[in-house]
C-alpha positions, -999 to +999 in steps of 0.1 A: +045-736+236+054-749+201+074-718+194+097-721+229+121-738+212+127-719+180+124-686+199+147-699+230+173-708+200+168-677+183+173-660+215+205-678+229+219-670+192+210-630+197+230-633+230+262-652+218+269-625+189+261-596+216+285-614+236+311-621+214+305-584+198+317-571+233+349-594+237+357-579+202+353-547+209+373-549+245+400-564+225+405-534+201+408-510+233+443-492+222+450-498+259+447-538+264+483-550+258+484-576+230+485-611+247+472-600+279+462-629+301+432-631+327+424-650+353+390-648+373+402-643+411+366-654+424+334-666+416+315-697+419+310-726+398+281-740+412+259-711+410+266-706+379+259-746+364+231-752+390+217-715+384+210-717+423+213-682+426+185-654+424+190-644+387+193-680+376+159-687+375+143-653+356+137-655+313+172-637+309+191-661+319+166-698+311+163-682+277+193-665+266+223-690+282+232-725+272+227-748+300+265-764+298+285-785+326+316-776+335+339-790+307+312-776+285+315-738+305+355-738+301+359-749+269+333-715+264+361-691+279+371-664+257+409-664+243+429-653+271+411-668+305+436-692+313+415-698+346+394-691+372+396-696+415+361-710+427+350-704+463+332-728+476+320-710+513+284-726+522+278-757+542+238-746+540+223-756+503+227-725+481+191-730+473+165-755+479+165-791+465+203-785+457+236-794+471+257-767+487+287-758+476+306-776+499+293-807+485+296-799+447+326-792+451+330-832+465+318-843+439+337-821+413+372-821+430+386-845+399+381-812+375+405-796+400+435-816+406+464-808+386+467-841+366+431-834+351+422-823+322+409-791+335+432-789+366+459-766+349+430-740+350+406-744+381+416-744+411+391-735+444+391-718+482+374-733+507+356-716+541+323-703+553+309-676+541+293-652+567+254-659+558+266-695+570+285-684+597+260-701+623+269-736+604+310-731+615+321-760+641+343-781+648+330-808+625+333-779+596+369-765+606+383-804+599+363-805+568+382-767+555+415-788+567+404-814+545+395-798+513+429-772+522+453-803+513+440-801+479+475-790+459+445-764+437+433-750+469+447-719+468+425-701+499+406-695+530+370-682+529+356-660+515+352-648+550+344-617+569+316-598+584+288-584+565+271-558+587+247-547+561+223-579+557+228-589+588+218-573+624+244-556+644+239-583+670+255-610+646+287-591+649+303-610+676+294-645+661+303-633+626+339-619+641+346-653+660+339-673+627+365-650+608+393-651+631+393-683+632+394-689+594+419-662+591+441-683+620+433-713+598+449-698+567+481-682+585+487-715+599+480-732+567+499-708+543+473-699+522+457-670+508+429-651+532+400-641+514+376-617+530+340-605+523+333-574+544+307-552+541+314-532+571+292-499+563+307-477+591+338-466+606+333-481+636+328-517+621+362-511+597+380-505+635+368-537+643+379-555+613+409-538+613+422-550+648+414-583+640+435-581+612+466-568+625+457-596+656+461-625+637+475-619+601+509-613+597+519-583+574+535-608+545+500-628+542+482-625+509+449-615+516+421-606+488+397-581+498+369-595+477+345-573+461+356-540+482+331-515+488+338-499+520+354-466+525+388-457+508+404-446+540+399-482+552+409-497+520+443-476+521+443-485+556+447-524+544+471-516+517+496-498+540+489-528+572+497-558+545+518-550+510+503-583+498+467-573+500+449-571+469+416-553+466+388-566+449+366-553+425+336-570+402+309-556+377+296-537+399+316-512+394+301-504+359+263-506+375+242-472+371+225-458+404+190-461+383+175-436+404+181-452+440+205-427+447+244-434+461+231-451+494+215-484+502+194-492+535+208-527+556+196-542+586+193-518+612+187-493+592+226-488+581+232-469+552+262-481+522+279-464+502+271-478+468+269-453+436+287-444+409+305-419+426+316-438+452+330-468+429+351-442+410+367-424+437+376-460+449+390-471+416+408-435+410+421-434+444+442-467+445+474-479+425+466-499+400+491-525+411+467-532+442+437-543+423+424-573+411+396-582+386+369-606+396+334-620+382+322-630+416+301-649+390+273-656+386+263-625+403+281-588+394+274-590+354+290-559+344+268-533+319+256-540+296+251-574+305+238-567+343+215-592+348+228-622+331+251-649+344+288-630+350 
Protein backbone atom coordinates (compact mmCIF):
# COMPACT_ATOMS: atom_id res chain seq x y z
CA UNK A 1 0.00 0.00 0.00
CA UNK A 2 2.95 2.42 0.71
CA UNK A 3 4.20 2.09 -2.83
CA UNK A 4 0.44 3.01 -4.49
CA UNK A 5 1.28 6.30 -4.71
CA UNK A 6 4.81 6.34 -6.16
CA UNK A 7 3.83 3.62 -8.55
CA UNK A 8 0.25 5.29 -9.54
CA UNK A 9 2.62 8.53 -10.30
CA UNK A 10 5.10 6.70 -12.00
CA UNK A 11 2.46 5.12 -13.95
CA UNK A 12 0.21 8.18 -14.92
CA UNK A 13 3.75 9.75 -16.04
CA UNK A 14 4.47 6.43 -18.47
CA UNK A 15 0.92 7.16 -19.97
CA UNK A 16 1.23 11.00 -20.54
CA UNK A 17 4.56 10.59 -22.66
CA UNK A 18 2.89 7.53 -24.54
CA UNK A 19 0.18 9.85 -25.05
CA UNK A 20 1.80 12.74 -26.06
CA UNK A 21 4.36 10.47 -28.17
CA UNK A 22 1.20 9.52 -30.34
CA UNK A 23 -0.20 13.30 -30.84
CA UNK A 24 3.46 13.81 -32.07
CA UNK A 25 3.59 11.35 -34.26
CA UNK A 26 -0.09 11.98 -35.80
CA UNK A 27 1.07 15.41 -36.35
CA UNK A 28 4.09 14.52 -38.54
CA UNK A 29 1.58 12.34 -40.89
CA UNK A 30 2.66 14.12 -44.46
CA UNK A 31 -1.06 13.96 -44.91
CA UNK A 32 -2.62 16.16 -41.83
CA UNK A 33 -2.83 19.72 -43.30
CA UNK A 34 -0.82 22.13 -41.17
CA UNK A 35 -3.30 23.95 -38.81
CA UNK A 36 -5.95 21.45 -39.15
CA UNK A 37 -8.67 22.01 -36.58
CA UNK A 38 -10.82 19.28 -34.68
CA UNK A 39 -13.74 19.06 -33.04
CA UNK A 40 -15.15 15.95 -31.15
CA UNK A 41 -18.85 15.58 -32.72
CA UNK A 42 -19.92 13.23 -29.62
CA UNK A 43 -19.02 11.87 -26.52
CA UNK A 44 -19.85 12.33 -23.01
CA UNK A 45 -18.60 14.34 -20.37
CA UNK A 46 -19.94 12.75 -17.52
CA UNK A 47 -18.70 9.36 -18.13
CA UNK A 48 -15.69 10.39 -18.63
CA UNK A 49 -15.21 12.80 -15.09
CA UNK A 50 -17.49 10.39 -13.03
CA UNK A 51 -15.71 7.20 -14.72
CA UNK A 52 -19.44 5.88 -14.53
CA UNK A 53 -18.87 3.78 -17.38
CA UNK A 54 -17.63 0.02 -17.51
CA UNK A 55 -13.90 0.75 -18.20
CA UNK A 56 -13.78 3.45 -15.62
CA UNK A 57 -13.41 1.50 -12.73
CA UNK A 58 -10.49 -1.31 -14.04
CA UNK A 59 -6.37 -0.44 -12.97
CA UNK A 60 -6.00 1.07 -16.61
CA UNK A 61 -7.83 3.74 -16.24
CA UNK A 62 -7.63 4.40 -11.78
CA UNK A 63 -3.93 4.10 -12.34
CA UNK A 64 -2.83 5.49 -15.50
CA UNK A 65 -5.38 8.87 -15.85
CA UNK A 66 -5.49 11.96 -13.71
CA UNK A 67 -8.73 12.30 -12.08
CA UNK A 68 -9.42 16.12 -13.39
CA UNK A 69 -12.89 18.13 -13.54
CA UNK A 70 -13.97 19.62 -16.31
CA UNK A 71 -11.92 22.94 -16.55
CA UNK A 72 -9.11 20.67 -15.49
CA UNK A 73 -10.03 17.99 -18.70
CA UNK A 74 -10.18 21.02 -21.40
CA UNK A 75 -7.42 22.84 -20.47
CA UNK A 76 -5.74 18.99 -21.20
CA UNK A 77 -6.92 19.08 -25.01
CA UNK A 78 -4.28 18.71 -27.39
CA UNK A 79 -3.33 21.85 -29.80
CA UNK A 80 -6.01 21.86 -32.20
CA UNK A 81 -9.40 20.55 -30.31
CA UNK A 82 -11.15 23.74 -30.34
CA UNK A 83 -14.22 21.66 -28.79
CA UNK A 84 -16.24 18.98 -28.28
CA UNK A 85 -20.55 18.28 -28.45
CA UNK A 86 -21.60 16.30 -25.30
CA UNK A 87 -24.69 14.14 -25.33
CA UNK A 88 -26.38 14.01 -22.56
CA UNK A 89 -29.30 11.00 -23.44
CA UNK A 90 -30.07 9.17 -19.92
CA UNK A 91 -32.79 10.14 -17.49
CA UNK A 92 -31.73 6.55 -15.65
CA UNK A 93 -28.34 7.05 -13.39
CA UNK A 94 -25.39 5.97 -15.73
CA UNK A 95 -24.30 3.93 -12.83
CA UNK A 96 -25.27 3.40 -9.33
CA UNK A 97 -24.83 6.06 -6.52
CA UNK A 98 -24.42 8.72 -9.47
CA UNK A 99 -26.41 11.28 -11.22
CA UNK A 100 -27.52 10.69 -14.75
CA UNK A 101 -26.62 12.63 -17.29
CA UNK A 102 -29.43 14.46 -17.49
CA UNK A 103 -28.75 15.88 -14.26
CA UNK A 104 -24.94 16.57 -14.57
CA UNK A 105 -25.53 18.22 -17.14
CA UNK A 106 -28.06 20.73 -14.63
CA UNK A 107 -25.66 21.21 -12.71
CA UNK A 108 -22.79 21.90 -15.31
CA UNK A 109 -24.94 24.01 -17.91
CA UNK A 110 -22.74 27.33 -16.74
CA UNK A 111 -19.53 25.57 -18.47
CA UNK A 112 -21.78 25.64 -21.56
CA UNK A 113 -23.24 28.91 -22.20
CA UNK A 114 -21.57 31.10 -24.50
CA UNK A 115 -20.51 33.86 -22.04
CA UNK A 116 -18.40 31.25 -19.96
CA UNK A 117 -15.26 30.65 -19.85
CA UNK A 118 -15.50 27.36 -21.48
CA UNK A 119 -18.72 28.11 -23.54
CA UNK A 120 -16.81 29.02 -26.85
CA UNK A 121 -15.89 25.28 -26.85
CA UNK A 122 -18.58 22.91 -25.25
CA UNK A 123 -21.58 22.92 -26.28
CA UNK A 124 -24.22 19.62 -25.55
CA UNK A 125 -27.45 17.55 -27.30
CA UNK A 126 -30.01 16.49 -25.32
CA UNK A 127 -32.59 13.28 -25.69
CA UNK A 128 -32.91 9.67 -24.59
CA UNK A 129 -30.97 7.25 -25.50
CA UNK A 130 -32.56 4.01 -26.48
CA UNK A 131 -31.44 1.74 -23.26
CA UNK A 132 -33.64 4.62 -21.53
CA UNK A 133 -36.18 4.56 -23.86
CA UNK A 134 -38.78 3.11 -21.35
CA UNK A 135 -38.03 6.49 -19.12
CA UNK A 136 -39.49 8.88 -22.36
CA UNK A 137 -42.84 10.81 -21.27
CA UNK A 138 -44.34 13.54 -21.28
CA UNK A 139 -42.68 14.88 -18.22
CA UNK A 140 -39.19 14.00 -20.18
CA UNK A 141 -40.28 15.57 -23.75
CA UNK A 142 -40.76 19.22 -21.75
CA UNK A 143 -37.60 18.62 -20.01
CA UNK A 144 -35.55 18.01 -23.84
CA UNK A 145 -37.67 21.41 -24.75
CA UNK A 146 -36.10 22.85 -21.81
CA UNK A 147 -32.57 22.03 -22.00
CA UNK A 148 -33.11 22.65 -26.31
CA UNK A 149 -33.38 26.57 -25.49
CA UNK A 150 -29.92 26.40 -24.48
CA UNK A 151 -28.15 28.83 -27.40
CA UNK A 152 -25.06 25.59 -27.01
CA UNK A 153 -27.52 22.94 -27.55
CA UNK A 154 -26.88 22.08 -30.81
CA UNK A 155 -29.08 18.49 -31.03
CA UNK A 156 -31.58 15.89 -30.46
CA UNK A 157 -30.68 12.50 -29.00
CA UNK A 158 -28.66 10.40 -29.53
CA UNK A 159 -31.61 8.44 -30.54
CA UNK A 160 -32.55 5.37 -32.46
CA UNK A 161 -33.10 1.79 -32.13
CA UNK A 162 -30.53 -0.63 -31.11
CA UNK A 163 -31.76 -4.10 -32.08
CA UNK A 164 -28.65 -5.85 -31.02
CA UNK A 165 -28.83 -5.50 -27.08
CA UNK A 166 -32.12 -5.31 -27.03
CA UNK A 167 -35.00 -8.01 -27.86
CA UNK A 168 -36.84 -7.73 -31.07
CA UNK A 169 -39.97 -7.15 -29.04
CA UNK A 170 -38.57 -3.63 -27.87
CA UNK A 171 -38.77 -2.51 -31.43
CA UNK A 172 -42.02 -0.87 -31.44
CA UNK A 173 -41.40 1.09 -28.08
CA UNK A 174 -37.88 1.92 -29.24
CA UNK A 175 -39.37 3.28 -32.81
CA UNK A 176 -42.19 5.42 -30.97
CA UNK A 177 -39.46 7.01 -28.66
CA UNK A 178 -37.41 7.96 -31.92
CA UNK A 179 -40.00 9.47 -33.92
CA UNK A 180 -40.92 11.43 -31.60
CA UNK A 181 -37.45 12.87 -30.84
CA UNK A 182 -36.71 13.11 -34.48
CA UNK A 183 -40.37 15.26 -34.72
CA UNK A 184 -38.94 17.16 -31.78
CA UNK A 185 -35.74 18.21 -33.57
CA UNK A 186 -37.50 19.06 -37.09
CA UNK A 187 -39.73 21.26 -35.22
CA UNK A 188 -37.01 22.61 -33.19
CA UNK A 189 -34.39 23.13 -35.90
CA UNK A 190 -31.80 21.22 -34.61
CA UNK A 191 -29.55 18.65 -35.52
CA UNK A 192 -30.97 14.71 -35.28
CA UNK A 193 -28.60 12.51 -33.89
CA UNK A 194 -29.21 8.74 -34.20
CA UNK A 195 -27.73 5.62 -32.63
CA UNK A 196 -28.88 2.57 -34.58
CA UNK A 197 -27.66 -0.60 -34.41
CA UNK A 198 -30.13 -2.17 -36.69
CA UNK A 199 -28.17 -5.57 -37.59
CA UNK A 200 -30.54 -6.65 -40.50
CA UNK A 201 -32.05 -5.52 -43.56
CA UNK A 202 -35.21 -5.71 -42.48
CA UNK A 203 -34.74 -3.38 -39.33
CA UNK A 204 -32.70 -0.66 -41.77
CA UNK A 205 -36.33 -0.72 -43.84
CA UNK A 206 -37.82 0.15 -40.77
CA UNK A 207 -35.51 2.92 -39.93
CA UNK A 208 -35.47 4.05 -43.09
CA UNK A 209 -39.33 4.79 -43.47
CA UNK A 210 -39.34 6.48 -40.49
CA UNK A 211 -36.81 8.67 -41.68
CA UNK A 212 -38.16 9.70 -44.87
CA UNK A 213 -41.74 10.03 -42.53
CA UNK A 214 -40.71 12.62 -40.46
CA UNK A 215 -37.33 14.27 -41.45
CA UNK A 216 -37.22 16.46 -44.18
CA UNK A 217 -34.37 15.99 -46.77
CA UNK A 218 -32.40 19.46 -45.69
CA UNK A 219 -32.20 18.26 -41.81
CA UNK A 220 -28.76 17.60 -40.49
CA UNK A 221 -28.71 14.43 -39.09
CA UNK A 222 -25.50 12.51 -37.57
CA UNK A 223 -25.47 8.96 -37.89
CA UNK A 224 -23.48 8.30 -34.75
CA UNK A 225 -21.08 5.64 -34.57
CA UNK A 226 -22.35 3.82 -38.00
CA UNK A 227 -21.94 0.22 -38.21
CA UNK A 228 -24.70 -1.17 -40.22
CA UNK A 229 -24.50 -2.19 -43.76
CA UNK A 230 -23.02 0.22 -46.50
CA UNK A 231 -26.02 -0.18 -48.75
CA UNK A 232 -28.06 1.37 -45.90
CA UNK A 233 -25.53 3.92 -45.07
CA UNK A 234 -25.49 5.12 -48.96
CA UNK A 235 -29.05 4.67 -48.68
CA UNK A 236 -29.01 7.81 -45.92
CA UNK A 237 -26.55 9.82 -47.83
CA UNK A 238 -28.57 9.81 -51.08
CA UNK A 239 -32.29 10.37 -48.76
CA UNK A 240 -30.62 13.53 -46.83
CA UNK A 241 -27.37 15.49 -48.42
CA UNK A 242 -26.86 16.80 -44.92
CA UNK A 243 -26.36 13.52 -43.17
CA UNK A 244 -23.14 12.92 -41.79
CA UNK A 245 -21.89 9.45 -40.92
CA UNK A 246 -20.28 8.67 -37.83
CA UNK A 247 -17.34 6.88 -37.06
CA UNK A 248 -15.19 6.41 -33.53
CA UNK A 249 -12.08 4.23 -32.47
CA UNK A 250 -13.53 1.42 -33.25
CA UNK A 251 -12.67 1.46 -36.35
CA UNK A 252 -8.95 0.76 -35.57
CA UNK A 253 -10.06 -2.28 -33.11
CA UNK A 254 -8.47 -5.81 -34.11
CA UNK A 255 -11.03 -8.87 -34.34
CA UNK A 256 -8.73 -10.61 -31.53
CA UNK A 257 -9.84 -13.84 -32.62
CA UNK A 258 -13.79 -13.39 -32.25
CA UNK A 259 -14.13 -13.39 -35.79
CA UNK A 260 -16.16 -10.54 -38.01
CA UNK A 261 -19.61 -11.27 -36.25
CA UNK A 262 -20.96 -10.57 -32.86
CA UNK A 263 -24.12 -12.42 -31.22
CA UNK A 264 -27.16 -9.85 -29.83
CA UNK A 265 -30.26 -10.56 -28.19
CA UNK A 266 -32.13 -12.99 -30.13
CA UNK A 267 -29.49 -14.49 -31.29
CA UNK A 268 -28.80 -11.60 -34.16
CA UNK A 269 -25.63 -11.59 -35.69
CA UNK A 270 -23.40 -7.83 -36.41
CA UNK A 271 -21.25 -7.15 -38.65
CA UNK A 272 -18.33 -5.94 -36.73
CA UNK A 273 -14.53 -6.78 -38.05
CA UNK A 274 -11.94 -5.29 -39.54
CA UNK A 275 -13.20 -6.08 -42.82
CA UNK A 276 -16.27 -4.73 -42.38
CA UNK A 277 -15.07 -1.15 -40.93
CA UNK A 278 -12.82 -0.81 -44.03
CA UNK A 279 -15.15 -1.50 -46.68
CA UNK A 280 -17.38 1.10 -44.76
CA UNK A 281 -14.63 3.72 -44.57
CA UNK A 282 -13.40 2.91 -48.33
CA UNK A 283 -16.76 2.88 -49.69
CA UNK A 284 -18.03 6.53 -48.71
CA UNK A 285 -16.85 10.11 -49.70
CA UNK A 286 -14.82 11.51 -47.45
CA UNK A 287 -16.87 14.67 -47.36
CA UNK A 288 -19.71 12.50 -45.60
CA UNK A 289 -17.81 11.52 -42.54
CA UNK A 290 -17.28 12.67 -39.34
CA UNK A 291 -14.75 11.94 -36.47
CA UNK A 292 -15.96 11.26 -33.07
CA UNK A 293 -14.57 9.84 -29.51
CA UNK A 294 -17.97 8.67 -28.36
CA UNK A 295 -15.63 9.06 -25.27
CA UNK A 296 -15.16 7.63 -22.83
CA UNK A 297 -15.78 4.45 -24.68
CA UNK A 298 -14.18 3.66 -28.42
CA UNK A 299 -10.38 4.41 -27.41
CA UNK A 300 -8.80 3.83 -30.59
CA UNK A 301 -5.48 1.33 -30.80
CA UNK A 302 -3.27 1.46 -29.21
CA UNK A 303 -4.92 3.04 -26.50
CA UNK A 304 -8.29 0.60 -26.56
CA UNK A 305 -9.05 0.39 -23.18
CA UNK A 306 -8.44 3.64 -21.75
CA UNK A 307 -10.61 6.66 -21.39
CA UNK A 308 -11.15 8.06 -25.35
Amino acid sequence: AAAAGPYNEGARRAYAERYAADLERLRRRPDLPVGARWVDSHCHLESILARTWRGGGKPQVLDHEPDLDLPELVATWPPGLDGCICNCVFKRPSKPGFPPEWSWLEANLHHFEPTGALGGRLWFTIGIHPHDCGNWDAAAERTVRDFARRPNCVGIGECGLDLFKHEPGELERQLQVFKRQATLAVELGKALVVHARLVTAANEAVFLQAMQEIVPREHPVHMHCFGDSLEHARQLCEGWPNLRVGFTGSITFKDRGKGAKQKGKGGVKENKGEEHCRELVVGLPLERMLIETDGPYMCPEPFRGQTA
